[in-house]
C-alpha positions as CSV (number, residue, x, y, z in Angstrom):
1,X,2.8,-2.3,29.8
2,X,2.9,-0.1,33.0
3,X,0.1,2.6,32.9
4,X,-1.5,4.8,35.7
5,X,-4.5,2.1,35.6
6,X,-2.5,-0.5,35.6
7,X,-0.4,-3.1,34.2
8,X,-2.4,-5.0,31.0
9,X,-0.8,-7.9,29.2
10,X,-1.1,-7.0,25.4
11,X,-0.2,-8.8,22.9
12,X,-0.1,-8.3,18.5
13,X,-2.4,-10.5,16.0
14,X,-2.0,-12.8,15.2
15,X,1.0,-13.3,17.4
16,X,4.3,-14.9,16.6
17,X,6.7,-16.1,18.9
18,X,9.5,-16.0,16.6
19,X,9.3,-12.4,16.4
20,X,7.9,-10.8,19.8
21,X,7.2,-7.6,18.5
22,X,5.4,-5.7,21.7
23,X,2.1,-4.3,21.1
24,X,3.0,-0.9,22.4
25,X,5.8,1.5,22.3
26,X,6.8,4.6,24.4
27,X,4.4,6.7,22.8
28,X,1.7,4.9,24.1
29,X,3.1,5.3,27.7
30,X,3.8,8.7,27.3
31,X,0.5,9.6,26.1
32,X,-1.6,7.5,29.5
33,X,0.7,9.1,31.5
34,X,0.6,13.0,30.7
35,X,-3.7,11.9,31.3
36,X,-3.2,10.9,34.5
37,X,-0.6,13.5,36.0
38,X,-2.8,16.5,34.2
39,X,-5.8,14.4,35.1
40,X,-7.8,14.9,32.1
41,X,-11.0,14.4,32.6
42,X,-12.4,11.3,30.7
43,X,-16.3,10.9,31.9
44,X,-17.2,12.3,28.4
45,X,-17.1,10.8,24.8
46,X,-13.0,9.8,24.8
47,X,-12.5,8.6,21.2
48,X,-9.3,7.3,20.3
49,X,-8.1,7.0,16.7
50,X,-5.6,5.3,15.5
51,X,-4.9,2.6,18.6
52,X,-2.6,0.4,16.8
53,X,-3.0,-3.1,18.8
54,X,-5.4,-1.8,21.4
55,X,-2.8,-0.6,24.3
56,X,-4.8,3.1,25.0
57,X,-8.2,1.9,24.3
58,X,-7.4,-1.5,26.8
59,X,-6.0,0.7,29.3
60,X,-8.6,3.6,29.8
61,X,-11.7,0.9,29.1
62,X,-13.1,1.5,32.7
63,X,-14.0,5.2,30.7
64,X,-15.5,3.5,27.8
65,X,-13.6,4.8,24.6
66,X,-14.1,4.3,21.2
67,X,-11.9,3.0,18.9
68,X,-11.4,4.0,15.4
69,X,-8.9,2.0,13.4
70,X,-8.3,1.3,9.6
71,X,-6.9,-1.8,10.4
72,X,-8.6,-5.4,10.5
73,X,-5.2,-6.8,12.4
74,X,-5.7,-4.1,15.1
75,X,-8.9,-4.2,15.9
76,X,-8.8,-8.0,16.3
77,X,-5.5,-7.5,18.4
78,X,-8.2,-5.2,20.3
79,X,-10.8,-7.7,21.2
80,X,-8.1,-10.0,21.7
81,X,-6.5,-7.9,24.5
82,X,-9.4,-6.2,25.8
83,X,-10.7,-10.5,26.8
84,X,-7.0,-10.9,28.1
85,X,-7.1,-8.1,30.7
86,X,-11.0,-8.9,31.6
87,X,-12.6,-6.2,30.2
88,X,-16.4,-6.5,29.8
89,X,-17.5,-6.8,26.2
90,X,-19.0,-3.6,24.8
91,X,-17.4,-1.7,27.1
92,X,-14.9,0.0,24.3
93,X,-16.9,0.6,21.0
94,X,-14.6,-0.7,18.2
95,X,-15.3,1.6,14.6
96,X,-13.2,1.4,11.6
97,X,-12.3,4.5,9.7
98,X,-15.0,3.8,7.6
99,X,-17.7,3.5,10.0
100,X,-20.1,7.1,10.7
101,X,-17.8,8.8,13.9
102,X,-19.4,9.8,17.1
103,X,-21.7,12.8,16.9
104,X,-19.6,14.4,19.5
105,X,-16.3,14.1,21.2
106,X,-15.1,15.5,24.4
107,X,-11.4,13.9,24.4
108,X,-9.9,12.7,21.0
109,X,-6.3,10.6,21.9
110,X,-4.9,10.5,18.4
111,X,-2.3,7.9,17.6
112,X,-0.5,9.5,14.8
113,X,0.0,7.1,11.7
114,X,2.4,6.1,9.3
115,X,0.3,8.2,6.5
116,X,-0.2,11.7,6.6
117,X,-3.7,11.5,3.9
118,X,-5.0,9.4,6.3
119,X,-4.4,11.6,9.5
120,X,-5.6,14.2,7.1
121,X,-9.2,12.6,5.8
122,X,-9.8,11.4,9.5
123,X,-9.5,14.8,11.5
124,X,-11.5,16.1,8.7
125,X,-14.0,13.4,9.3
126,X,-13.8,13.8,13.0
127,X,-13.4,17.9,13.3
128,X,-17.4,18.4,13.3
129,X,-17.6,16.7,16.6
130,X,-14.8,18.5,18.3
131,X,-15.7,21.3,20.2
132,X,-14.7,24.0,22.0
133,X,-13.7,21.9,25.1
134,X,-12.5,19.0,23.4
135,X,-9.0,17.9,24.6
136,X,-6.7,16.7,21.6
137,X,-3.8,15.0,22.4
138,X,-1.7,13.0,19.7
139,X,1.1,11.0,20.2
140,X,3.6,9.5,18.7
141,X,7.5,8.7,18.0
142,X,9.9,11.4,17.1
143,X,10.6,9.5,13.8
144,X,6.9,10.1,13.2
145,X,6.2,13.4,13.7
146,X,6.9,15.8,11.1
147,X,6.2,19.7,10.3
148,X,3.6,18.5,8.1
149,X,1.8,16.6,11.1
150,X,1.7,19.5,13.1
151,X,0.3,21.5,9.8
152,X,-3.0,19.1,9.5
153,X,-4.0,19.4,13.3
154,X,-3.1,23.4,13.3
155,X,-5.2,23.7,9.6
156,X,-8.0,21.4,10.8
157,X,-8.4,21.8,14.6
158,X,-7.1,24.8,15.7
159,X,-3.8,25.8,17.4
160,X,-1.4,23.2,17.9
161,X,1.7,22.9,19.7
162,X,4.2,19.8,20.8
163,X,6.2,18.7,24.0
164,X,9.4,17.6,25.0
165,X,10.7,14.1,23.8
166,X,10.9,11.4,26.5
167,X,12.3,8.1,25.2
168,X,11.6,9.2,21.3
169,X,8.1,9.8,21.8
170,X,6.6,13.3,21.7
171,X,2.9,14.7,22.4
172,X,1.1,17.1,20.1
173,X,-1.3,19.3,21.9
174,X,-4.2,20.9,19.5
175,X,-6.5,23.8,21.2
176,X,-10.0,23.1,19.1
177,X,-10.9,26.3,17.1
178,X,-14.7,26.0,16.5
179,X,-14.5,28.7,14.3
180,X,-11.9,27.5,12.0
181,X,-12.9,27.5,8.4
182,X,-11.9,23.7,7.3
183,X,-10.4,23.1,4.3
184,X,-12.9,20.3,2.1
185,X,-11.7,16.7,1.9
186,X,-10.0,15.6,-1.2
187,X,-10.9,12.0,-0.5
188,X,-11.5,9.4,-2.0
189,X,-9.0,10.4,-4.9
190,X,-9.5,9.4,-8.7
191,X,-7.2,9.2,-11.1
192,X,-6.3,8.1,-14.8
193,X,-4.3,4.5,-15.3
194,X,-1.4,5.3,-18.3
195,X,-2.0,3.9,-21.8
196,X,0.3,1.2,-21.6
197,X,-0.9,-1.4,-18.0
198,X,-2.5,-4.4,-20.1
199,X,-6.2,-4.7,-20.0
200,X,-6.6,-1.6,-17.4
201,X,-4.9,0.8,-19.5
202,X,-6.6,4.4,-19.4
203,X,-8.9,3.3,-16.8
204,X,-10.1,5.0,-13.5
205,X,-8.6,4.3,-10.1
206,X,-9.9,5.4,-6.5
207,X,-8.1,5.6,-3.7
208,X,-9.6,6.2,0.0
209,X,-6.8,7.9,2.3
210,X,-3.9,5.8,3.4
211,X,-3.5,3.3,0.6
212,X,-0.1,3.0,-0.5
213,X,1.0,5.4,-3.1
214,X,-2.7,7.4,-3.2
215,X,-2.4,9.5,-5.8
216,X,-0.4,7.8,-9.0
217,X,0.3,4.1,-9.9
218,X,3.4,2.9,-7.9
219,X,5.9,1.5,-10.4
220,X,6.0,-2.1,-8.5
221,X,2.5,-2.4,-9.7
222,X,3.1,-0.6,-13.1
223,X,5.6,-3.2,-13.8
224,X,3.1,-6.4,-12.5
225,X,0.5,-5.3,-14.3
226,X,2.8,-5.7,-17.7
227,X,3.3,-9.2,-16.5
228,X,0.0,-11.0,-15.3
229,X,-1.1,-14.1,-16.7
230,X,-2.9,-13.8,-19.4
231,X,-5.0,-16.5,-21.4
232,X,-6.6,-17.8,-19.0
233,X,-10.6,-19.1,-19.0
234,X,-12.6,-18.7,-15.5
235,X,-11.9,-19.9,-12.5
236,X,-11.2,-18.0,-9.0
237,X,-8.5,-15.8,-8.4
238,X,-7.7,-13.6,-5.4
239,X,-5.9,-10.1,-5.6
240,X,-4.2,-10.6,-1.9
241,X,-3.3,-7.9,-0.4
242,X,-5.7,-5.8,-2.7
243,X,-4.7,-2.2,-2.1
244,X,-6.8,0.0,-4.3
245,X,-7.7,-2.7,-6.8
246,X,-6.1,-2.3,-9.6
247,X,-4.1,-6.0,-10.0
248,X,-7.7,-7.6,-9.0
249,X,-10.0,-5.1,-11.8
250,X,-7.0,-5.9,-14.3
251,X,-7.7,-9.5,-14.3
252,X,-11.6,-9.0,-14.5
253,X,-10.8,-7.2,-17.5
254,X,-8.6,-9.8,-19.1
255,X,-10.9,-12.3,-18.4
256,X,-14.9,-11.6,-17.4
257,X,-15.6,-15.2,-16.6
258,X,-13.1,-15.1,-13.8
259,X,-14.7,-14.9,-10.3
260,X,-12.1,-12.3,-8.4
261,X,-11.9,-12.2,-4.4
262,X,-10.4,-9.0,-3.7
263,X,-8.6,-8.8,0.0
264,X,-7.0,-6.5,2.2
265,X,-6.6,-5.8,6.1
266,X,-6.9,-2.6,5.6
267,X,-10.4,-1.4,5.7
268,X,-9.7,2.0,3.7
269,X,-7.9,-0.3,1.0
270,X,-10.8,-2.9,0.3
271,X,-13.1,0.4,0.2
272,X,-11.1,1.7,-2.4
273,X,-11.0,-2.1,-4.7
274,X,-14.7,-2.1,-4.4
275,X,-15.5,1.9,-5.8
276,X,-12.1,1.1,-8.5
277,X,-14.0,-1.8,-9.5
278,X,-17.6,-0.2,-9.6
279,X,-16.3,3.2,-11.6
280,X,-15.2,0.8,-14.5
281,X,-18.1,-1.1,-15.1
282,X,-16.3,-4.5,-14.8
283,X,-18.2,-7.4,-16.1
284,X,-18.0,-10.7,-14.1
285,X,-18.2,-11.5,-10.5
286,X,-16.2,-10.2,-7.3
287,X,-15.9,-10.3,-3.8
288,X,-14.3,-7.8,-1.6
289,X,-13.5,-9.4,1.8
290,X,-12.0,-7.3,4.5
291,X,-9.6,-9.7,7.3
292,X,-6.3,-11.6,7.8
293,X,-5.3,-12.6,4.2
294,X,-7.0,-15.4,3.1
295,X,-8.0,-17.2,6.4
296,X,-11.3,-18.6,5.8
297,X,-11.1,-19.6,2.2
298,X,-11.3,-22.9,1.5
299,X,-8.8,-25.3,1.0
300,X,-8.4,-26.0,-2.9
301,X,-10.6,-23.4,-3.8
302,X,-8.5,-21.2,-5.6
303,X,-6.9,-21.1,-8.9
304,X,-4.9,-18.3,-8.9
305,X,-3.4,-15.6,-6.4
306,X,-1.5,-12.2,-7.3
307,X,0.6,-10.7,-4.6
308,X,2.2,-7.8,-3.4
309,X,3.1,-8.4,0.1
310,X,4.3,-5.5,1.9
311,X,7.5,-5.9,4.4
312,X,7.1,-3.6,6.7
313,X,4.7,-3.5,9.9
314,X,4.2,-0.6,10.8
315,X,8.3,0.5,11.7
316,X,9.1,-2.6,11.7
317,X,11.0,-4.6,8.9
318,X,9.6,-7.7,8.9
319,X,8.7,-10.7,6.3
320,X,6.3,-12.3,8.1
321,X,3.5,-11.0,6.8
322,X,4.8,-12.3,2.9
323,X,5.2,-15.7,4.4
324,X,2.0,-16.0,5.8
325,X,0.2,-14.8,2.4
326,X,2.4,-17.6,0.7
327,X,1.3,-20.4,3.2
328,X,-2.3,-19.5,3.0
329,X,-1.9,-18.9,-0.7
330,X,-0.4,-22.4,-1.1
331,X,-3.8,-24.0,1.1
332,X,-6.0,-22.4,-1.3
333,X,-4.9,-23.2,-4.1
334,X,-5.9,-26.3,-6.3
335,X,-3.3,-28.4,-7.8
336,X,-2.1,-26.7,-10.2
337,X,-3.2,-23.5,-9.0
338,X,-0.4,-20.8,-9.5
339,X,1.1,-17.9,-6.9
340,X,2.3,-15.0,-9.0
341,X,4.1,-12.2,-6.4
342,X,6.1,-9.1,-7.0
343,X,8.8,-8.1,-5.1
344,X,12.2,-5.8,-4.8
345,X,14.8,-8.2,-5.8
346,X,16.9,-7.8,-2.9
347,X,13.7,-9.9,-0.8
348,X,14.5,-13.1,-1.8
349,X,11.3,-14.2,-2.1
350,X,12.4,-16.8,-4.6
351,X,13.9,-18.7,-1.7
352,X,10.6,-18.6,0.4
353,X,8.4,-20.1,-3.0
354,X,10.9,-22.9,-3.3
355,X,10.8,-24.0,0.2
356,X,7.0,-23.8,0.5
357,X,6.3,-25.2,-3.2
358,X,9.0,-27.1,-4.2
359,X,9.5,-24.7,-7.3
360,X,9.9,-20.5,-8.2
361,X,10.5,-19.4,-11.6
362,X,10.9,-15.6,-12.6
363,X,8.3,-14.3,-14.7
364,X,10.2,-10.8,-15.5
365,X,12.4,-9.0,-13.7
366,X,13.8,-5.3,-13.9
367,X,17.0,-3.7,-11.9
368,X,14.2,-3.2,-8.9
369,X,11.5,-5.6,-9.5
370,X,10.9,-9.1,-9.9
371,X,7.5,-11.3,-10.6
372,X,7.5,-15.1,-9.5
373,X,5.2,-17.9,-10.3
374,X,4.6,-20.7,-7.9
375,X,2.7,-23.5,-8.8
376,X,0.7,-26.0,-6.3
377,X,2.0,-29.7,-7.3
């Protein structure tokens, strides 16, 4: 990437030469170089939220950001580039969104996410160190930027207002208003599961900002958690790719003598599994792990894993992601250990079980939705 500091190699995590996604985009560029040609002035606290693979923070690191990222993938993509391009360690100060922010802020770069609750809880987290003279710049594709964006850093910050577009990408400039009355955070969000999801029925979920589908139970997981295994005695299973919880505390529930490992990249989602488990009192033992799917469990450790894999990474349409959680689910299991995934039909994932296991048959399938079991021969 060509920047006014120079020219950093960056890279994704973990990286994949079949697909050679880049690490940054044109919002990225356009965002390092509107600081340099206004010269903003960066010898105070620059924080930068949002950094999806490290490009801004990697770039400005002789001013010594700090990062704030929800995501586990990102922040190792981070490190990762930051010893690529010879920065000094410590020299950018990696949080995650769940971490206590800075105390005060003096430029706050915001890469603008996919979700809007997260933007939302963040700048609500982050507003009481903005001050009068912080400079707020956000950036992001023209896809990304909405009304609605524009409405969070206007009702949180203060004035906001947007640029031109140069190659899809578009700034947002916010004016701090230090005497803005704030609205209060509505996260974490709870609600009430429906009467009729097997053993979690009526039961309370929480959901930290930017886990998928916040606010009600999607109908992909509706329609799984009709159709987990049930009968089962013990043992070690693994909600992979945890979200909020739910799949993970619904096996607890069916079966207390079940140790569950509950894991996420996401560190707002393995927040939210740990406080969904905790409000409903679920006997048993659990584990919330936050990282890259289920590196670092053992081989043959596990008898069961539930899956919802996501296909998208960030805009991009990808199932690389879903066949890395079935290769790493197919290491841990023991023989006869079982992958159970749901899916839109139209994935194919059936395909991908087969040619990693030898076998795929459908548990229970809708017009949308299907559920597979794999088993480890």
């Amino acid at each position: 990437m060509t920047t006014p500091w120079g020219e950093p190699v960056l890279a994704r995590f973990p990286e994949d030469p079949r697909e050679r996604l880049r690490a940054w985009d044109a919002s990225d560029a356009y965002l390092l170089r509107h600081l340099a040609e206004r010269e903003v002035p960066l010898s105070g606290t620059v924080v930068v939220l949002g950094d999806r693979w490290g490009a801004l923070v990697t770039a400005l690191a002789e001013h010594r950001p700090t990062q704030i990222t929800d995501s586990w993938l990102g922040q190792e993509a981070t490190r990762a580039n930051l010893a690529r391009n010879g920065v000094e360690p410590g020299a950018v100060r990696l949080l995650t969104t769940q971490d206590p922010p800075p105390g005060r802020i003096d430029v706050l770069l915001v890469r603008v996410p996919k979700s809007l609750a997260l933007l939302e809880d963040q700048l609500l987290r982050l507003a009481p160190a903005v001050h009068g003279g912080t400079v707020v710049v956000g950036t992001g594709m023209v896809k990304e930027i909405h009304t609605s964006t524009l409405d969070l850093f206007e009702r949180i910050l203060g004035p906001t207002r947007t640029s031109l577009a140069e190659k899809k990408a578009r700034l947002i400039f916010c004016t701090p208003d230090p005497a803005l009355e704030r609205p209060a955070s509505p996260w974490p969000y709870r609600y009430t599961l429906p009467g009729d999801v097997g053993p979690v029925s009526g039961r309370t979920v929480v959901n930290h900002a930017g886990v998928f589908c916040a606010d009600r139970l999607d109908i992909g997981t509706r329609f799984f958690l009709k159709h987990l295994p049930a009968g089962r005695s013990g043992g070690r299973v693994v909600d992979l790719g945890c979200g909020n919880g739910v799949v993970g505390t619904a096996a607890a529930l069916a079966d207390p003598r079940a140790e569950v490992l509950f894991v996420d990249e996401s560190f707002q989602a393995v927040a939210s599994a740990q406080a969904t488990y905790r409000a409903n009192d679920v006997p048993g033992h659990a584990e919330f792990r936050v990282g890259d799917g289920l590196a670092g469990v053992p081989a043959g450790s596990v008898d069961l894993v539930l899956n919802n894999p996501p296909f998208h990474s960030h805009q991009a349409t990808t199932d690389t992601t879903a066949w890395r959680m079935f290769t790493g689910a197919r290491r841990t299991l023991r023989r006869g250990g079982e992958l159970w995934v749901i899916g839109n039909r139209h994935l194919g994932y059936h395909v991908k079980l087969r040619r990693l296991f030898g076998n795929s048959e459908v548990v229970a399938s809708d017009p949308k939705f299907v559920v597979l079991r794999a088993v480890k021969r």
